[in-house]
PDB file of N, CA, C and O in Angstrom:
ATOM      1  N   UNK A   1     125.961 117.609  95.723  1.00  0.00           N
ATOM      2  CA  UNK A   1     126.126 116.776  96.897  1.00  0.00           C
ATOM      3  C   UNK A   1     125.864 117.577  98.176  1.00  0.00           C
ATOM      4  O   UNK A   1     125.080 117.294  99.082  1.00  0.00           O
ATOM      5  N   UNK A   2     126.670 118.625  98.068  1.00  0.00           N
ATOM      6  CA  UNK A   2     125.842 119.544  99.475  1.00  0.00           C
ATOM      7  C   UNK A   2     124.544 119.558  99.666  1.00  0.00           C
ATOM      8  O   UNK A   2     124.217 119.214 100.802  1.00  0.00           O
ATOM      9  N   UNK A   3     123.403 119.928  98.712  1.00  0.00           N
ATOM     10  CA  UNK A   3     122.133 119.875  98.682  1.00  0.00           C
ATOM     11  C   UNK A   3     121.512 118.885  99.827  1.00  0.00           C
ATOM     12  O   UNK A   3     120.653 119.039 100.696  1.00  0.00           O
ATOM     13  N   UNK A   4     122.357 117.787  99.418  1.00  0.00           N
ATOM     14  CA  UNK A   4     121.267 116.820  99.958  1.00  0.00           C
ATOM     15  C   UNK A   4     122.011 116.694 101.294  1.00  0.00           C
ATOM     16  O   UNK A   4     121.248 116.282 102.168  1.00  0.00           O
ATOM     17  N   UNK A   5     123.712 117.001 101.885  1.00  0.00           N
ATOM     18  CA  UNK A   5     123.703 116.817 103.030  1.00  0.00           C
ATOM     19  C   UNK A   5     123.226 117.647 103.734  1.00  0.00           C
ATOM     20  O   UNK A   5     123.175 117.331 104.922  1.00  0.00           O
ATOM     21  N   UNK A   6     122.668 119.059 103.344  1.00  0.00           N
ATOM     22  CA  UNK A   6     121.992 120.153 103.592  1.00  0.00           C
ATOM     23  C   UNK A   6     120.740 119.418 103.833  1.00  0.00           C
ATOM     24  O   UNK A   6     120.800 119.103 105.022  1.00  0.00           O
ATOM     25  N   UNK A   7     119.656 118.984 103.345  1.00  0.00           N
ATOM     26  CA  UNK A   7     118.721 118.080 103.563  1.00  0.00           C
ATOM     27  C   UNK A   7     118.399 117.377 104.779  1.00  0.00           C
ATOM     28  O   UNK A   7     117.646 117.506 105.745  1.00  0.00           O
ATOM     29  N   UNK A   8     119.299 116.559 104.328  1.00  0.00           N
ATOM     30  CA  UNK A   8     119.873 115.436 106.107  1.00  0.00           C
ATOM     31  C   UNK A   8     119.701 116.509 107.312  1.00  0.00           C
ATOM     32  O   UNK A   8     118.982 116.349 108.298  1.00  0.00           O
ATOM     33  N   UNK A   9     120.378 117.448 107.072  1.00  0.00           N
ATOM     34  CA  UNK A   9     120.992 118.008 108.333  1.00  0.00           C
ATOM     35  C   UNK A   9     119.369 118.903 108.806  1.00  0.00           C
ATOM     36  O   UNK A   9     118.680 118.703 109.806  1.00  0.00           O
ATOM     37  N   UNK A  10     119.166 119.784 107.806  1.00  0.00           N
ATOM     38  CA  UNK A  10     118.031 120.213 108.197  1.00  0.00           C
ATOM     39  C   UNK A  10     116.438 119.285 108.390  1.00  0.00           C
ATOM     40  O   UNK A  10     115.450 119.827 108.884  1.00  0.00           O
ATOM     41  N   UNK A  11     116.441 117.951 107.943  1.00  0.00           N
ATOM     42  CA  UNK A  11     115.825 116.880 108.415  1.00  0.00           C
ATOM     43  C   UNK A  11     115.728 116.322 109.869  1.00  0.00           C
ATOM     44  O   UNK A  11     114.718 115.828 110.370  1.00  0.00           O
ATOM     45  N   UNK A  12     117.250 116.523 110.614  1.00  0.00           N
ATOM     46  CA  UNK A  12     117.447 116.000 111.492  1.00  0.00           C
ATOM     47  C   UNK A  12     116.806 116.921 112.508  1.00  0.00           C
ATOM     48  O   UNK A  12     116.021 116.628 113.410  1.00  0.00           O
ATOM     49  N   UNK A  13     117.400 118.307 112.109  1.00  0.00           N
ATOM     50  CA  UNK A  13     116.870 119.565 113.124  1.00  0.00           C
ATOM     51  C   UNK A  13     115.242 119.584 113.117  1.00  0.00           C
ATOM     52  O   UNK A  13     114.635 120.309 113.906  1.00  0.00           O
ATOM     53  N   UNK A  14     114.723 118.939 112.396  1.00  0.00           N
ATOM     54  CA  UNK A  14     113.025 119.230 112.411  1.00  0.00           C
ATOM     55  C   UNK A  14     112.938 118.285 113.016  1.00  0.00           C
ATOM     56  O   UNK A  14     112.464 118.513 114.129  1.00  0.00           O
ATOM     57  N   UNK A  15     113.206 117.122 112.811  1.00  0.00           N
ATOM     58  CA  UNK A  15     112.546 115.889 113.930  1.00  0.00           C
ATOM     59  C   UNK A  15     112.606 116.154 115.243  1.00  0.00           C
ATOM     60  O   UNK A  15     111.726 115.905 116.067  1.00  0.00           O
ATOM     61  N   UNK A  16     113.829 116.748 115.469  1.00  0.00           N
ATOM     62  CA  UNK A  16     114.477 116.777 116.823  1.00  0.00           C
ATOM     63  C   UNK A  16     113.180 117.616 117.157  1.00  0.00           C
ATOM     64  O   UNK A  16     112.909 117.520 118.354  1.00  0.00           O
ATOM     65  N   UNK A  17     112.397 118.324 116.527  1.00  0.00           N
ATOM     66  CA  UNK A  17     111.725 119.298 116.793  1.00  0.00           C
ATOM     67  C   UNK A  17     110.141 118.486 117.471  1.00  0.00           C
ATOM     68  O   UNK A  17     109.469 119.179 118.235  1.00  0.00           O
ATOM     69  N   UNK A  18     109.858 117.664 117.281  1.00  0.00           N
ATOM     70  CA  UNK A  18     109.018 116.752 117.089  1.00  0.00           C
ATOM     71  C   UNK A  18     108.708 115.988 118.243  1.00  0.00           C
ATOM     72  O   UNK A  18     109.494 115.068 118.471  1.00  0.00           O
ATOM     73  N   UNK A  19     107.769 116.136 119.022  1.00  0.00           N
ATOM     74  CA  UNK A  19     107.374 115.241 120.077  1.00  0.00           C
ATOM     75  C   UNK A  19     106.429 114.184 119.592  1.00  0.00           C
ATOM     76  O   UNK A  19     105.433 114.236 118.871  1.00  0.00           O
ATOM     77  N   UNK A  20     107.200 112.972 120.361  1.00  0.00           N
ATOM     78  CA  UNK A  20     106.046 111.847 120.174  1.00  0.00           C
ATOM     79  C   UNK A  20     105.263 111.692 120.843  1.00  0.00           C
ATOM     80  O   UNK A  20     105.425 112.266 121.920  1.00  0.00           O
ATOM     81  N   UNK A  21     104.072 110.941 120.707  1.00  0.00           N
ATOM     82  CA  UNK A  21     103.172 110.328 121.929  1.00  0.00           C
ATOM     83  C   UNK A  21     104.110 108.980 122.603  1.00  0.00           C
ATOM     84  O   UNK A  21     104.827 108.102 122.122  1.00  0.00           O
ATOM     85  N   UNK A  22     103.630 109.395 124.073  1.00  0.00           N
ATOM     86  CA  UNK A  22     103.684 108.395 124.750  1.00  0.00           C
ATOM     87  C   UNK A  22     103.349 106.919 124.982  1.00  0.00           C
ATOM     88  O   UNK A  22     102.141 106.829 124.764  1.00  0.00           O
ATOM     89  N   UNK A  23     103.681 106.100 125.213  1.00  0.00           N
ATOM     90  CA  UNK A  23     102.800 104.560 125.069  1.00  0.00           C
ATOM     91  C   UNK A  23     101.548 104.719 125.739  1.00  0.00           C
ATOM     92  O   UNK A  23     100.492 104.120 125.538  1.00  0.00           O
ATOM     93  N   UNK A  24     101.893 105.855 126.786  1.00  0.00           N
ATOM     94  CA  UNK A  24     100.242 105.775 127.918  1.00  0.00           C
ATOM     95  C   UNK A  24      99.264 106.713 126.797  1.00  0.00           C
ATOM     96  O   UNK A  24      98.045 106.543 126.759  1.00  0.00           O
ATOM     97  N   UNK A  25      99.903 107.617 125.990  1.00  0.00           N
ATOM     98  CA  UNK A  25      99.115 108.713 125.097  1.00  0.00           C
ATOM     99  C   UNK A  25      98.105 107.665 123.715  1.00  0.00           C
ATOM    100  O   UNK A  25      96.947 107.563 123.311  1.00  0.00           O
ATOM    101  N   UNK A  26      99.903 106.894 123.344  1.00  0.00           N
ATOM    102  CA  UNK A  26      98.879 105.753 122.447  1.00  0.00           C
ATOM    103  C   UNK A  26      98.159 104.733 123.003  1.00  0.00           C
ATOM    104  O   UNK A  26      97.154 104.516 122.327  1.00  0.00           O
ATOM    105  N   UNK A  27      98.230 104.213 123.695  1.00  0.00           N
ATOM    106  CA  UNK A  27      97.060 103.326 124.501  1.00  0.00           C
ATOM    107  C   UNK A  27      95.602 103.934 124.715  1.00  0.00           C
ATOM    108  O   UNK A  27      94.475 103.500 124.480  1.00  0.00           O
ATOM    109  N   UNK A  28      96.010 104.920 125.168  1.00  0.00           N
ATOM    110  CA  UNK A  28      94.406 105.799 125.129  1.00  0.00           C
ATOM    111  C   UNK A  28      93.813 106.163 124.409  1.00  0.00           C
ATOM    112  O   UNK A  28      92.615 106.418 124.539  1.00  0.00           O
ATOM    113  N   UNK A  29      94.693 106.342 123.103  1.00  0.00           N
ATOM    114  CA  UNK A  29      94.060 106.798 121.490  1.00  0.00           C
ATOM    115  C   UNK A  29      93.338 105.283 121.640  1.00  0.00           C
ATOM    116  O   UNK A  29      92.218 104.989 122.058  1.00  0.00           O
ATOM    117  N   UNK A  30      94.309 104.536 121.189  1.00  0.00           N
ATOM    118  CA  UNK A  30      93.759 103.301 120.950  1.00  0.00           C
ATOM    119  C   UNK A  30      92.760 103.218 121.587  1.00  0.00           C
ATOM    120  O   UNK A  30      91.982 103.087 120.643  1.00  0.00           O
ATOM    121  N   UNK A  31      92.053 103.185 122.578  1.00  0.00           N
ATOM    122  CA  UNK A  31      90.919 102.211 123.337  1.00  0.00           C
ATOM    123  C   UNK A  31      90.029 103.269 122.851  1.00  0.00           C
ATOM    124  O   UNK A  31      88.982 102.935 122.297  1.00  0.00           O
ATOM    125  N   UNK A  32      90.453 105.043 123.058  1.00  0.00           N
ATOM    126  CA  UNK A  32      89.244 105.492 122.585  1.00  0.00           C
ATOM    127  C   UNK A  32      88.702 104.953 120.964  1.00  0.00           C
ATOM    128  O   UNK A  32      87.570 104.517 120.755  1.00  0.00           O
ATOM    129  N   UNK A  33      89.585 105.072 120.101  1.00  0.00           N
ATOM    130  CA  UNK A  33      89.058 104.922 118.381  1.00  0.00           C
ATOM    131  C   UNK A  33      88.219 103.596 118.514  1.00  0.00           C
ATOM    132  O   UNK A  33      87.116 103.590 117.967  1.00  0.00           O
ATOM    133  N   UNK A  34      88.711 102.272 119.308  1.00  0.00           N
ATOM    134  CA  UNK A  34      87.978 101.350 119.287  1.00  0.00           C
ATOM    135  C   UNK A  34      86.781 101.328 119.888  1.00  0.00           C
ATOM    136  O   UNK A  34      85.977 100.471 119.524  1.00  0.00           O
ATOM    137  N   UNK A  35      86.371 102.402 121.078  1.00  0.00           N
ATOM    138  CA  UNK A  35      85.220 102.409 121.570  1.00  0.00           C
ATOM    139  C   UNK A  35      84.452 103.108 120.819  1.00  0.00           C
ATOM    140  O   UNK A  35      83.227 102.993 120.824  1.00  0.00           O
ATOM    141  N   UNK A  36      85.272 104.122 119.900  1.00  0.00           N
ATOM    142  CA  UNK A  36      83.946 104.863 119.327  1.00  0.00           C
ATOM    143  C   UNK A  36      83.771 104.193 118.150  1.00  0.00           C
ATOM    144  O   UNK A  36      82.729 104.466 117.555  1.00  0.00           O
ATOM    145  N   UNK A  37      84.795 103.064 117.444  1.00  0.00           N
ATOM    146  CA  UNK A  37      84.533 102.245 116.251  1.00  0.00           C
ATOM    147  C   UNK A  37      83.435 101.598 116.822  1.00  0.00           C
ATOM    148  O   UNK A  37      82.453 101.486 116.088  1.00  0.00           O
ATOM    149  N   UNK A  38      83.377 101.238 117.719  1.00  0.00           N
ATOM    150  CA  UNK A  38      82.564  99.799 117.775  1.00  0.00           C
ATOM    151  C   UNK A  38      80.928 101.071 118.206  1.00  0.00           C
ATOM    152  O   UNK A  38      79.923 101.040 117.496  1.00  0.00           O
ATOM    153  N   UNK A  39      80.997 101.598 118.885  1.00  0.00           N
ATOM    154  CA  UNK A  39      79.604 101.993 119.523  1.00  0.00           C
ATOM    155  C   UNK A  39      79.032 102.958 117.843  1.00  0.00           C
ATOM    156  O   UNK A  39      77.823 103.076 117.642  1.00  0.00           O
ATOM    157  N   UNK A  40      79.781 103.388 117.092  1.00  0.00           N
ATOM    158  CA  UNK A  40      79.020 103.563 116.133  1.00  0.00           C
ATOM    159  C   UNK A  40      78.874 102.273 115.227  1.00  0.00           C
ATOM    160  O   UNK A  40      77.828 102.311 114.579  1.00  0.00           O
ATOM    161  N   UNK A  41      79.312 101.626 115.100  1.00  0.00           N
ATOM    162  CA  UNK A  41      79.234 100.349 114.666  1.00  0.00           C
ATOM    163  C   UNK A  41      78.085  99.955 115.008  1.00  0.00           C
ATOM    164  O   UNK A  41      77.290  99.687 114.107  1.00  0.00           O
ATOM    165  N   UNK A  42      77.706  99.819 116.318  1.00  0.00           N
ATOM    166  CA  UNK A  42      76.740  99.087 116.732  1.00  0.00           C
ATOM    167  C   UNK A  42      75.658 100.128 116.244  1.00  0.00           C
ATOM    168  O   UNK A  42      74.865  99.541 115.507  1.00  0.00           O
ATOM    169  N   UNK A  43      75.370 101.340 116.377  1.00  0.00           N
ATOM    170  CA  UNK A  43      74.598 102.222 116.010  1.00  0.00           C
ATOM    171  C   UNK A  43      74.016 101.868 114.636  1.00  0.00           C
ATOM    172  O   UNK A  43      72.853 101.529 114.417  1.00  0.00           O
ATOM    173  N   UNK A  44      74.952 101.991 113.796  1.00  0.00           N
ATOM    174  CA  UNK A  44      74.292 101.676 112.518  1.00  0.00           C
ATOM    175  C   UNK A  44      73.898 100.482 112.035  1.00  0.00           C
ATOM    176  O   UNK A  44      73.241 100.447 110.995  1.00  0.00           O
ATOM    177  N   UNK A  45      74.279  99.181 112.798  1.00  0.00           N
ATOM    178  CA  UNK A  45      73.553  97.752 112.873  1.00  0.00           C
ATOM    179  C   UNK A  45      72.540  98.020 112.735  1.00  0.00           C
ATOM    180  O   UNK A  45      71.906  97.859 111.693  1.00  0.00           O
ATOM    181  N   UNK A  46      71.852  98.829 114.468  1.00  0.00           N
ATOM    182  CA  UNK A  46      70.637  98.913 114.881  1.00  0.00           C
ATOM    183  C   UNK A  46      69.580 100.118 113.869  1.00  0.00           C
ATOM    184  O   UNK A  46      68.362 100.247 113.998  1.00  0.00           O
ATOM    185  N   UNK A  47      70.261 100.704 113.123  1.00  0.00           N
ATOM    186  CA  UNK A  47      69.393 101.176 111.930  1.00  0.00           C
ATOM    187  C   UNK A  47      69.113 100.451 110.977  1.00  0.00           C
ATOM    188  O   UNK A  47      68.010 100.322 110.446  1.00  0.00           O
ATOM    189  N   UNK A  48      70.189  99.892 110.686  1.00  0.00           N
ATOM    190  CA  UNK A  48      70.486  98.842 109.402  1.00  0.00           C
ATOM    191  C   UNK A  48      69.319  98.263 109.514  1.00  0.00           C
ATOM    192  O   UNK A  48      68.545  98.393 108.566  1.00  0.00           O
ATOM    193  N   UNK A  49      68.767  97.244 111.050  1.00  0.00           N
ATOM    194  CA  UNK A  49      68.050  96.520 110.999  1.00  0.00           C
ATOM    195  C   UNK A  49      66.752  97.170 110.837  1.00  0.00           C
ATOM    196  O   UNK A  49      65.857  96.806 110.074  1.00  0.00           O
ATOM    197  N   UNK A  50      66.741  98.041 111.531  1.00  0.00           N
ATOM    198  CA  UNK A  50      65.032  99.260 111.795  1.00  0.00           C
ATOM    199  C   UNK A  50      64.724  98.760 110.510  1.00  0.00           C
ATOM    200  O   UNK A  50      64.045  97.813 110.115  1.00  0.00           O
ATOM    201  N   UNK A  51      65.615  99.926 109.778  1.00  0.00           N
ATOM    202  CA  UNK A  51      64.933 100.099 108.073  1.00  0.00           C
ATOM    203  C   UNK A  51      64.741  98.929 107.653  1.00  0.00           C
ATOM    204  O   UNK A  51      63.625  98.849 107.139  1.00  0.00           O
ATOM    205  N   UNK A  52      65.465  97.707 107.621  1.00  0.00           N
ATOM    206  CA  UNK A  52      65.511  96.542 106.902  1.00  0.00           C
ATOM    207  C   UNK A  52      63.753  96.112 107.393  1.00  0.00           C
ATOM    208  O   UNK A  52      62.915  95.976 106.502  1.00  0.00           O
ATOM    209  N   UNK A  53      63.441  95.966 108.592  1.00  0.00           N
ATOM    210  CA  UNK A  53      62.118  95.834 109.081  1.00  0.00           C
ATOM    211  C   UNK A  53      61.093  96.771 108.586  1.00  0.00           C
ATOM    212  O   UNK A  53      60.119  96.251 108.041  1.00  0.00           O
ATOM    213  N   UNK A  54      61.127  97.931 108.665  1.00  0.00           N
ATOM    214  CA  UNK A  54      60.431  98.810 108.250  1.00  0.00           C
ATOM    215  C   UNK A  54      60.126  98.514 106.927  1.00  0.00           C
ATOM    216  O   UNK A  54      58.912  98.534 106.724  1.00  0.00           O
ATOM    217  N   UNK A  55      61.006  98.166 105.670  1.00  0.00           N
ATOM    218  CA  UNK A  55      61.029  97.813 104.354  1.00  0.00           C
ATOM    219  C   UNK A  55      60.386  96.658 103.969  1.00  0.00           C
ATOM    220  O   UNK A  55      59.761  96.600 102.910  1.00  0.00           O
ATOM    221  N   UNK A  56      60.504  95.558 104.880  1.00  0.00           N
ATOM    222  CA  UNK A  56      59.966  94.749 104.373  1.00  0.00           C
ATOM    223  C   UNK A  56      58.472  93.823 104.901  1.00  0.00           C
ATOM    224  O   UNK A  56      58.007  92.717 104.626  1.00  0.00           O
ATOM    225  N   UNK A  57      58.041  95.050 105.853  1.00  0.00           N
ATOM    226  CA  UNK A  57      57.059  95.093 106.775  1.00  0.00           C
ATOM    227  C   UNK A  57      56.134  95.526 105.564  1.00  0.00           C
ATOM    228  O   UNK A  57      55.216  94.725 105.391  1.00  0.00           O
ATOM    229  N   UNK A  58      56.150  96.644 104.644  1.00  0.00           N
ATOM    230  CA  UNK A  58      55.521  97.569 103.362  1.00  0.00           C
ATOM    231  C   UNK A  58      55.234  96.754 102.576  1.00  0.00           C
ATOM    232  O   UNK A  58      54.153  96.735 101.987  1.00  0.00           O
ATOM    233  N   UNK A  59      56.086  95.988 102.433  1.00  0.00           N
ATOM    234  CA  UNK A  59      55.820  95.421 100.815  1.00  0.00           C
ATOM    235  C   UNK A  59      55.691  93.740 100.661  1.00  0.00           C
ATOM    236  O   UNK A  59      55.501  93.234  99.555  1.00  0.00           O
TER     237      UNK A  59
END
């Protein structure tokens, strides 16, 4: 039983250790991942389509 309140306790001391992001820190993650989701997104559309043209331009 000590073990594990030993656990707890040294659980607690590491979090405490632990900084979070901010709402302004996650907001900015956020908009960046979505700008770079989408602009590579769009990137590989615009290959998608190249090749798709290119392919069936050949044959």
């Amino acid at each position: 039983m000590e073990k594990v309140v030993d656990f707890f306790r040294e659980a607690k001391v590491e979090l405490d250790k632990v900084i979070f992001p901010t709402k302004v820190q996650v907001r900015q993650a956020f908009v960046a991942v979505v700008l770079v989701v989408t602009v590579i997104s769009i990137f590989l559309a615009l290959v998608d389509m190249l090749m798709s043209a290119i392919v069936s331009s050949t044959f």
